[in-house]
PLY file of the C-alpha trace (Angstrom):
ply
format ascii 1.0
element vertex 150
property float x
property float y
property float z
element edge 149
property int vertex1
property int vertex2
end_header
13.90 -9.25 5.63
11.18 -6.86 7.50
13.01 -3.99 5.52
12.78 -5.44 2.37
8.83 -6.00 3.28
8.61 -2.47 4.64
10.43 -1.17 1.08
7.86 -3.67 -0.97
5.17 -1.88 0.97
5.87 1.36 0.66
6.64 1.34 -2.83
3.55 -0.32 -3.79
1.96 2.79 -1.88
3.59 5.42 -3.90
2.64 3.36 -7.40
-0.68 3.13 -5.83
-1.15 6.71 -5.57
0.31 7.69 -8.86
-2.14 5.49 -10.68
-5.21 6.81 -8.56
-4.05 10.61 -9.18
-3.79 9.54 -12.44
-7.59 8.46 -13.09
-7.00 5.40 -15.15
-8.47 1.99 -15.55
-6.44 -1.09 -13.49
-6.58 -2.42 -17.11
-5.53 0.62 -18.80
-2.59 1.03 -16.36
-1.80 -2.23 -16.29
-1.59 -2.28 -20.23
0.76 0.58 -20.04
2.80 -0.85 -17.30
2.93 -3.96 -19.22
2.18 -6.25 -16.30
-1.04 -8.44 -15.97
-4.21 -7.07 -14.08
-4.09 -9.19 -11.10
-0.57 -8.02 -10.72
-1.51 -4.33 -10.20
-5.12 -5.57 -7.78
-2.50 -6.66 -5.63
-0.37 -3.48 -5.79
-3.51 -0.98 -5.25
-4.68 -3.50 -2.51
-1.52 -3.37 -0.55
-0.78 -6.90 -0.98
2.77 -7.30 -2.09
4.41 -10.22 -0.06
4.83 -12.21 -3.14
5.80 -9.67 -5.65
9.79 -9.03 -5.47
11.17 -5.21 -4.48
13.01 -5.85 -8.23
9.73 -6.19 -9.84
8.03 -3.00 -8.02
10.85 -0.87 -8.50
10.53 -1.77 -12.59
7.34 -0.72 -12.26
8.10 2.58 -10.34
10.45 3.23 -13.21
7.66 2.57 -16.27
5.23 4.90 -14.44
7.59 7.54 -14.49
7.97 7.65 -10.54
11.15 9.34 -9.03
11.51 7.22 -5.69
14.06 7.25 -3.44
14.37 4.58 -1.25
15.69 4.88 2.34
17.18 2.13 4.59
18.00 2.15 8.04
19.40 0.29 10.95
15.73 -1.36 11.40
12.33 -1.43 9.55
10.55 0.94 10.94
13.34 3.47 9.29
12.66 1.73 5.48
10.67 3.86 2.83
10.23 4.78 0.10
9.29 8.58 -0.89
8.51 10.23 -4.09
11.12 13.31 -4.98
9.75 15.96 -5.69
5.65 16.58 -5.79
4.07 15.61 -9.06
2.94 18.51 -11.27
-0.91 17.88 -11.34
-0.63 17.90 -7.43
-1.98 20.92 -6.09
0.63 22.72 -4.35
0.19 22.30 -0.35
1.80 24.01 2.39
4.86 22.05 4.05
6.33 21.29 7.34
9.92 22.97 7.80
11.54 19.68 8.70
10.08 17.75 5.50
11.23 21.46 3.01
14.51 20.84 4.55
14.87 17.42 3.60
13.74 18.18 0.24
16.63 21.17 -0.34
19.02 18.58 1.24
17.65 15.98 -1.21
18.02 18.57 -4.32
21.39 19.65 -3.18
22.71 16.35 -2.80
21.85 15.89 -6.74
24.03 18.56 -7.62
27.07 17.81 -5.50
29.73 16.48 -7.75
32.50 14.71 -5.53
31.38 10.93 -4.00
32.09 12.13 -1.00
29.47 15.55 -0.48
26.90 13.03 -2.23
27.41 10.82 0.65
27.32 13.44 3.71
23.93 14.90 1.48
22.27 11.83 1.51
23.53 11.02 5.24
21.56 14.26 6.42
18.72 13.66 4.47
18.18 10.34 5.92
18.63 11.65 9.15
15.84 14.43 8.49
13.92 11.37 6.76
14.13 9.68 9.89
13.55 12.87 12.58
10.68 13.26 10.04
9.09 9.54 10.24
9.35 9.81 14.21
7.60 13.61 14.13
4.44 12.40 12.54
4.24 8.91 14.36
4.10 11.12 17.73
1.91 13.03 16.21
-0.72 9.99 14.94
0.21 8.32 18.82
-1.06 11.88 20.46
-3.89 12.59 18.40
-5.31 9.10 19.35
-4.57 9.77 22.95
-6.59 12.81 22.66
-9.44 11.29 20.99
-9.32 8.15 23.72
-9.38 11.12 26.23
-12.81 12.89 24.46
-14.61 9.57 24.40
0 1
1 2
2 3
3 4
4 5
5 6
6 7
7 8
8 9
9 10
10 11
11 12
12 13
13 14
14 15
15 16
16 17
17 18
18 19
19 20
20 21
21 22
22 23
23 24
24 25
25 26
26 27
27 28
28 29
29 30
30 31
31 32
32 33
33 34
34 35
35 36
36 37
37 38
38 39
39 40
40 41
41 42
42 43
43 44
44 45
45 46
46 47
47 48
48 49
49 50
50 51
51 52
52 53
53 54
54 55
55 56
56 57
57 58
58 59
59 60
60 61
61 62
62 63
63 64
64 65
65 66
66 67
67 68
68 69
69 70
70 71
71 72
72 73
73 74
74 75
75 76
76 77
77 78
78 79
79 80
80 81
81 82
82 83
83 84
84 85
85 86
86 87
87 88
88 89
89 90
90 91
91 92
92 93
93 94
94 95
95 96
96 97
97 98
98 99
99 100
100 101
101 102
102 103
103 104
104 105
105 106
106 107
107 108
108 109
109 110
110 111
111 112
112 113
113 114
114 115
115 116
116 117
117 118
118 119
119 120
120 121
121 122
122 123
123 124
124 125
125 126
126 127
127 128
128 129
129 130
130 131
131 132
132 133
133 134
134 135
135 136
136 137
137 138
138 139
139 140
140 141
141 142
142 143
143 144
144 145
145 146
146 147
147 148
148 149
């Protein structure tokens, strides 16, 4: 259940982002989502325990979001990432270990056999993963240091 809540939550982050990037109205968006108003508050507000994963993936899909979702053997490995930046996003410089997942990602599109999709996508969640762990050392330490400057 906590990855299904840690899927609903990160999903609702990446529709939350397209629609601020994107500059429109919650009713305008909403209107061309075709869900209600108070549907997509929630969604830009984080609050998403009583919308099903079913319903925020639909809406992924209408926005025109490529997502790929990532499970794991517990929560904290769930998410859900956007493939491939959007074109309005201003092109920013990368770390090697999140370009590699990326290539992996791309290659794993083009593999034909069941199989090489498989080992592509097992790598890339592994990078995914190595990924994940990289920056939440890196949030832990930079708090540490800023504890230590106080």
């Amino acid at each position: 259940m906590a990855t299904v809540q840690a899927l609903r939550s990160d999903v609702a982050l990446q529709i939350a982002r397209h629609l601020k990037r994107s500059n429109q109205s919650q009713i305008t968006a909403a209107r061309h989502l075709d869900i209600p108003q108070p549907t997509l508050s929630q969604i830009m507000r984080g609050r998403v325990d009583r919308l099903s994963l079913e319903l925020l993936l639909r809406i992924a899909v209408r926005a025109g979001l490529p997502l790929v979702l990532q499970t794991g053997k517990d929560a904290a490995e769930a998410g859900a990432y956007v493939s491939g930046a959007p074109e309005s996003e201003p092109a920013r410089r990368r770390s090697n270990l999140a370009e590699r997942a990326r290539e992996d990602l791309v290659d794993s599109t083009r593999r034909l056999t069941p199989e090489q999709r498989l080992e592509a996508h097992r790598r890339h969640s592994a990078l995914m993963i190595s990924l994940q762990r990289a920056a939440r050392e890196n949030r832990i330490t930079r708090g540490r240091r800023r504890k230590a400057d106080r």
